[in-house]
N, C-alpha and C positions, 0 to 999 in steps of 0.2 A: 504494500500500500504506500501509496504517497505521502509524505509529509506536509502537511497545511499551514504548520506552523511561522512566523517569521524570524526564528532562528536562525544562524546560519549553518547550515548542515549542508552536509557533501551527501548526492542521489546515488542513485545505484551506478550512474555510468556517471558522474562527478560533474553532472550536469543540471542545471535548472531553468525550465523556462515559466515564464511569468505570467497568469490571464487574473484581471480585476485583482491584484495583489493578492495571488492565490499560488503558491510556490509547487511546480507537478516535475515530477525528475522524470519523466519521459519514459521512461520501463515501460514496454510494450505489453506485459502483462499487468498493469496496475490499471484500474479500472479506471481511476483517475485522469491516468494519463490519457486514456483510448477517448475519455469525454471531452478531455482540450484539445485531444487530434480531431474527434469528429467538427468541435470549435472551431479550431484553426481553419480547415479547409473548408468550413462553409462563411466565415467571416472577416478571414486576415486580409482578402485583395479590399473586400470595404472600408476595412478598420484603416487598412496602410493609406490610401488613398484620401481620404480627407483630409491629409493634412498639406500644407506648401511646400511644404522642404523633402528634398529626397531623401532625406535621411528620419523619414516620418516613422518608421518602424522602432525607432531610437527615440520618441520623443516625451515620452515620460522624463523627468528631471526635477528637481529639489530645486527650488530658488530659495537664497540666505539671503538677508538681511540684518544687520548687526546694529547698535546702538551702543551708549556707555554712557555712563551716568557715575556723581560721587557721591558716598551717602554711605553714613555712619551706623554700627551694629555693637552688640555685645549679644554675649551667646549665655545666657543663667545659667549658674553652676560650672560653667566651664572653667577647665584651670586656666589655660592661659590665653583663650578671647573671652574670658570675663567681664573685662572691662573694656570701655565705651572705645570702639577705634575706628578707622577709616577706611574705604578699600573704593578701585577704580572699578565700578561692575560694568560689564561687558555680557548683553544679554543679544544672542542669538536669535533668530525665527526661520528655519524653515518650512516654505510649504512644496509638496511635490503634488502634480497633474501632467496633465499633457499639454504639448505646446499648441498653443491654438493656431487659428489661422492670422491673427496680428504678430505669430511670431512671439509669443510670451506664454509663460506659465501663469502667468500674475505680474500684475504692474507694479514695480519696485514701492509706487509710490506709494499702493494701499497699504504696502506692510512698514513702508515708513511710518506712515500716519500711524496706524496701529501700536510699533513702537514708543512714540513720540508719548502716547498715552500713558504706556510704562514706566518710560522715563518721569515723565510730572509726577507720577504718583513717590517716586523713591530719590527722585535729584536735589540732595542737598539738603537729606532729611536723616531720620532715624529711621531704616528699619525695622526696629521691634516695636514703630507706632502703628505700622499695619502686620507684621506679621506676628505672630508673639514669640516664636524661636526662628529667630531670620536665618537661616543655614542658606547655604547654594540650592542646596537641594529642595527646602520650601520656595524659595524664590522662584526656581523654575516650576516647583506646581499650582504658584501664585500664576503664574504666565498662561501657564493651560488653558486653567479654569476661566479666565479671563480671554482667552482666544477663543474656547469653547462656548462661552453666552454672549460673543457680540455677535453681529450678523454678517457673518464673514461668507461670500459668494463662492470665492474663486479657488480650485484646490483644497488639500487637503494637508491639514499639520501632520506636517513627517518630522519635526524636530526642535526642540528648546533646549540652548546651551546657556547659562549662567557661570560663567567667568568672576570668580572672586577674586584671584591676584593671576597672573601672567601664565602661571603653569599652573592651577586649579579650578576644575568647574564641575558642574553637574549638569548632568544632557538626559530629558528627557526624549524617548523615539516612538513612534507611531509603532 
């Protein structure tokens, strides 16, 4: 049987191919597999074709977006970020779809705007006045949740990175 999961795992023949972010390792006895075969050859010349670019077959892709903001934390109980300090946060936003026919995933711009909100809310403030244990890691599920109730159209979140110093962060994935 095929793996569904999005782990990354090696298939029977060390290959994976991909329908609606459904991972089928092609084994011709997997039942799985024989139902994205049947798929493929009844809807790949349509799927591939709608798009502009020749290289439409490929056009699923992640668009990033990054912001940074400064804004002070302390961690309760912690031994040594106990106390009130400051860091340069670097918050990430991926979203992955298909490229349209304007040639985009998503317009840079709306995941600007969308950032730009995050930042107000934490630029040049204290963290633990909206989070109550501000880690990287609550920040980025601060992000989520907040990406997940606005009225976001286009794609699909594949990713939140929160950056708390240069070489530490926490990455949420789809």
């Amino acid at each position: 049987m095929c793996e569904w999961d999005s782990m990354l795992q090696r298939s029977h023949k060390g290959e994976w191919c991909w329908v609606d972010s459904k991972r089928f390792c092609q084994e011709e006895s997997c039942s799985e597999c024989q139902t994205y075969s049947s798929w493929r050859t009844n809807n790949m010349e349509d799927w591939m074709s709608d798009s502009t670019t020749s290289a439409s077959r490929y056009s699923f892709l992640t668009v990033v977006k990054r912001t940074s903001f400064d804004a002070a934390h302390y961690l309760p109980d912690h031994p040594t970020c106990g106390e009130m300090h400051g860091h340069r946060w670097t918050v990430e936003l991926g979203v992955w779809g298909k490229v349209g026919k304007n040639g985009m995933v998503v317009d840079f711009a709306g995941l600007k705007s969308f950032l730009e909100g995050i930042k107000g809310v934490f630029d040049h403030k204290v963290v633990n006045d909206v989070i109550a244990v501000p880690t990287a890691e609550n920040i980025c599920l601060y992000v989520v949740e907040r990406f997940h109730t606005c009225d976001w159209r286009e794609g699909e979140l594949d990713l939140v990175r929160v950056w708390e110093t240069p070489d530490s962060y926490a990455e949420w994935r789809c």
